[in-house]
BAKOL-664963 format. One record per residue (C-alpha): x, y, z; residue in three letters. Coordinates in steps of 0.05 Angstrom, whole numbers, padded with zeros to 5 digits, always signed. Example, Ala and Ser with C-alpha at 12.3 -4.5 7.8 and 13.67 -1.06 7.14 Angstrom:
! BAKOL-664963
+00246-00090+00156ALA
+00273-00021+00143SER
***
This chain:
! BAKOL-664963
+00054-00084-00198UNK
+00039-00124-00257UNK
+00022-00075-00328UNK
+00003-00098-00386UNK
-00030-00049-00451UNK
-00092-00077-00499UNK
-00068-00075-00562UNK
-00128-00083-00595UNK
-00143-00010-00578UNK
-00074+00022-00569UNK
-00022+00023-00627UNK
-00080+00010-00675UNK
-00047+00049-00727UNK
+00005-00005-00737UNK
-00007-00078-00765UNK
-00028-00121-00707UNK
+00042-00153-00711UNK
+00079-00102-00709UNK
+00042-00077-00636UNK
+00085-00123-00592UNK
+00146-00090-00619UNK
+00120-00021-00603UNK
+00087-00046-00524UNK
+00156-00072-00516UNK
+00193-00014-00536UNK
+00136+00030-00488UNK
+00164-00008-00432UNK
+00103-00066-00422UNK
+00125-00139-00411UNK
+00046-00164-00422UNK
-00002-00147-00473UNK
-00075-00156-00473UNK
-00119-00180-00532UNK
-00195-00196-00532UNK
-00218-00256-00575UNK
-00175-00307-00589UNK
-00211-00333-00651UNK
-00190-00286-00695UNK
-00112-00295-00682UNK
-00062-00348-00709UNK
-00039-00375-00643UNK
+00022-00402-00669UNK
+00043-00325-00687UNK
+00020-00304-00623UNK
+00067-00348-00590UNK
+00125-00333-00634UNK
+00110-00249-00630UNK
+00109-00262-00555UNK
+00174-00302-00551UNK
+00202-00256-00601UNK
+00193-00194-00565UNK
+00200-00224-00488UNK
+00125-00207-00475UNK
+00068-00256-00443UNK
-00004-00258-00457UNK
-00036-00221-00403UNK
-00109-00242-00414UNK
-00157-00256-00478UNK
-00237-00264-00475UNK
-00260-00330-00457UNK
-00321-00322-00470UNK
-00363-00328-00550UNK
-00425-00317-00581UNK
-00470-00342-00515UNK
-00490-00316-00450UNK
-00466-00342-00382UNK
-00535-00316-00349UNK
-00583-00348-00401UNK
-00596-00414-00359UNK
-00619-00448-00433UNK
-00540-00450-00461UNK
-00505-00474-00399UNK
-00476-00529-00432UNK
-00466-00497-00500UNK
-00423-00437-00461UNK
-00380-00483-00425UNK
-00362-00517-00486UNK
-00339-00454-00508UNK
-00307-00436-00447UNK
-00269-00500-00449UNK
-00237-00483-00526UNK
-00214-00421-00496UNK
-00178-00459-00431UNK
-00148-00495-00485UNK
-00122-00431-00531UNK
-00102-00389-00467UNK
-00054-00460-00444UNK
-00026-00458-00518UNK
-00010-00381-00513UNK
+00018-00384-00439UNK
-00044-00339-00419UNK
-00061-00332-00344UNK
-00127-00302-00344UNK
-00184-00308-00382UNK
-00237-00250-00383UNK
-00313-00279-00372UNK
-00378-00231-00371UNK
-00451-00248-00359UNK
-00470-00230-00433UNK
-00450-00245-00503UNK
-00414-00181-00518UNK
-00443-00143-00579UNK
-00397-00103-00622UNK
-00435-00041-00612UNK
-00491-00010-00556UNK
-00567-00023-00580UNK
-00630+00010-00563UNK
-00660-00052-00540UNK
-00696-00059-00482UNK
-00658-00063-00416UNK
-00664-00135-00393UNK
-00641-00175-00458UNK
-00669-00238-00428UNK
-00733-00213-00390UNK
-00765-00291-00384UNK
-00716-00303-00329UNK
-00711-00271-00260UNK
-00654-00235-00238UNK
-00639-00293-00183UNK
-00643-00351-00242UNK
-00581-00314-00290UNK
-00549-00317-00218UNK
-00550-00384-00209UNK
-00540-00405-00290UNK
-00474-00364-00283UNK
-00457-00399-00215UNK
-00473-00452-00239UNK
-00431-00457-00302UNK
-00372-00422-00269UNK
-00366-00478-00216UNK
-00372-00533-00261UNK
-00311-00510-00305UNK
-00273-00485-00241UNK
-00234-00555-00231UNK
-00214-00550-00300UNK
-00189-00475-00297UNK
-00151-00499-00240UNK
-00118-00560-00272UNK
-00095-00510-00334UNK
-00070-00464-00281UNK
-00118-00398-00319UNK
-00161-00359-00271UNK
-00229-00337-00302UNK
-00242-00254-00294UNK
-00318-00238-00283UNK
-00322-00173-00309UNK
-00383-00129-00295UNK
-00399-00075-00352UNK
-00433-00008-00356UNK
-00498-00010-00390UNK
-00509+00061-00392UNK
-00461+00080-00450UNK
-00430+00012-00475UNK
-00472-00053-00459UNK
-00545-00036-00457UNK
-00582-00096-00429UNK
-00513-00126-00400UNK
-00547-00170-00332UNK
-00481-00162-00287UNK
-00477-00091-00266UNK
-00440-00088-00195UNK
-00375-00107-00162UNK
-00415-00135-00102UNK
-00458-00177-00152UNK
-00391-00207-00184UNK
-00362-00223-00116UNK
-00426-00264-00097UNK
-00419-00311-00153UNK
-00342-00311-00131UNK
-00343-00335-00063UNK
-00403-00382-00081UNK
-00352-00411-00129UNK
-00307-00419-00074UNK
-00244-00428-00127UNK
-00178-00387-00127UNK
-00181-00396-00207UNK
-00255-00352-00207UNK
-00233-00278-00189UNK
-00267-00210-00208UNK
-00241-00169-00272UNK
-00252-00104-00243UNK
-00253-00050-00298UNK
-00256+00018-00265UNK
-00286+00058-00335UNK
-00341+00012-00332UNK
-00354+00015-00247UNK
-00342+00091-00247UNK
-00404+00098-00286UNK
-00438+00041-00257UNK
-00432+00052-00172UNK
-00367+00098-00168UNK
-00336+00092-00100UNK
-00259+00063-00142UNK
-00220+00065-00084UNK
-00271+00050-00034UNK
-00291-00016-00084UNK
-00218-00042-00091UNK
-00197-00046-00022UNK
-00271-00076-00003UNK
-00252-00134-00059UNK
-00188-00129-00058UNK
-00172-00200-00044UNK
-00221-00222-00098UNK
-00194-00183-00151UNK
-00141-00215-00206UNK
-00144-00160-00260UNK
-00161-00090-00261UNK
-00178-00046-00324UNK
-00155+00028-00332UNK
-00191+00080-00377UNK
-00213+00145-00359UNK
-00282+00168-00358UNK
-00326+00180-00388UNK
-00293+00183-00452UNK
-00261+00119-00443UNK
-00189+00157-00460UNK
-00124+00146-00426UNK
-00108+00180-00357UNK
-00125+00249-00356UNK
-00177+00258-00401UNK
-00230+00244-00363UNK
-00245+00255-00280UNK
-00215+00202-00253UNK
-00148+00212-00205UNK
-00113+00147-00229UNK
-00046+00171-00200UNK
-00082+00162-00132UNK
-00112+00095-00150UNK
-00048+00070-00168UNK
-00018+00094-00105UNK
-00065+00068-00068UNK
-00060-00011-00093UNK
+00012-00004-00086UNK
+00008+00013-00017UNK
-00041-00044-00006UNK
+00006-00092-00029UNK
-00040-00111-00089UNK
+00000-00152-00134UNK
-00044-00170-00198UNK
-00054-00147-00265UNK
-00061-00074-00286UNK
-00086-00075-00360UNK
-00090-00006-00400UNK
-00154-00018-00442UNK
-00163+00050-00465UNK
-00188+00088-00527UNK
-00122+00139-00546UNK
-00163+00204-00548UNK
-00104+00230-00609UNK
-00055+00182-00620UNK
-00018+00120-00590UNK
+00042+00154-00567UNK
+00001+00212-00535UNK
-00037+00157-00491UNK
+00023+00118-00474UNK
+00057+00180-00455UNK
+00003+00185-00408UNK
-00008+00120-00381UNK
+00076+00122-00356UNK
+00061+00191-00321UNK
+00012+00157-00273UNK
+00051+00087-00265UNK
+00115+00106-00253UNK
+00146+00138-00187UNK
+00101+00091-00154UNK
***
């Protein structure tokens, strides 16, 4: 199986340059970043080539919502600058979510865009996700709906459920629109991890690791990822693995951790 470690969370006591030395030295070939606007691409490229690593995924996704039916075009724009980094930086996958992601929760109220019904954010997000499909396809990057937690992290966050992603998926009907399933975020959502990624097994092209419910590596939290692990391996499942992961003391304590459940696989 595929690994890669988000190194906008782990190793964040070192420059962000000096993070692909350290994931390479811990053993990853792929790191993980989230925006791509705030990066020189050109160093990305070069740290990567530098240090034998690939771009595992980067958000794809900006400032707008793909469920608000009143910036369909304005989002796919977007989407389409993103296509466009991710084919400069080699990246394969490109990480997509229902809701412009705020840097922080907020005590708002829990439907951020209550003038629409539940079924028209369906349909905006189908909607937009088919019409860019042929192009993900020609650039050869595969879009990652990810569904969130809005108990603890994104209040007010429309996509919720694994079962919701996977409708918009096979409406889609593209193998460059897959799920991002991140199992912090569904453990507090609908539970059931195992149970969840054999269901959508075959829809899934990236899944994300941290425990819960701190959102720490393996073993800080309740979740058995040793058996999770096993348990795609045994499946055959052959995509991404991303450590996105809040290091509960330090780097080297989480990375520690994160081998102990991936290897002897």
């Amino acid at each position: 199986m595929k690994y890669a470690v988000n190194i906008e969370v782990i190793y964040r006591e070192l420059p962000f340059a000096e993070r692909f030395a350290a994931a390479k030295r811990d053993g990853f070939d792929y790191v993980e970043i989230w925006d791509w606007e705030s990066k020189d691409l050109e160093e990305l490229k070069d740290l990567c080539k530098r240090y034998g690593l690939e771009i595992s995924c980067m958000g794809g996704d900006g400032p707008i919502s793909l469920c608000d039916p009143a910036h369909g075009p304005e989002y796919l724009a977007y989407l389409r600058r993103s296509l466009k980094a991710a084919r400069e930086v080699g990246c394969k996958l490109l990480a997509v979510h229902s809701n412009e992601l705020l840097p922080e929760p907020h005590p708002y109220a829990a439907d951020l865009f209550p003038q629409y019904s539940a079924a028209e954010k369906t349909m905006a997000m189908y909607r937009s996700l088919a019409a860019i499909a042929p192009e993900a396809e020609q650039a050869g990057v595969t879009l990652c709906l990810e569904a969130l937690n809005v108990e603890k992290d994104h209040l007010g966050n429309f996509l919720q459920y694994t079962k919701d992603a996977a409708e918009i998926i096979r409406m889609v009907d593209s193998p460059n629109v897959r799920i991002l399933y991140d199992a912090y975020h569904m453990y507090l959502n609908e539970g059931k991890i195992i149970e969840t990624l054999r269901k959508y097994q075959d829809l899934i092209a990236c899944i994300h690791i941290a425990d819960a419910p701190g959102r720490g590596e393996p073993g800080t939290g309740c979740i058995n990822y040793r058996a999770v692990l096993r348990d795609l391996y045994d499946r055959g499942y052959g995509g991404m693995i991303a450590f996105e992961l809040f290091p509960q003391s330090s780097s080297d304590d989480a990375v520690w951790a994160i081998n102990s459940v991936r290897t002897g696989l």
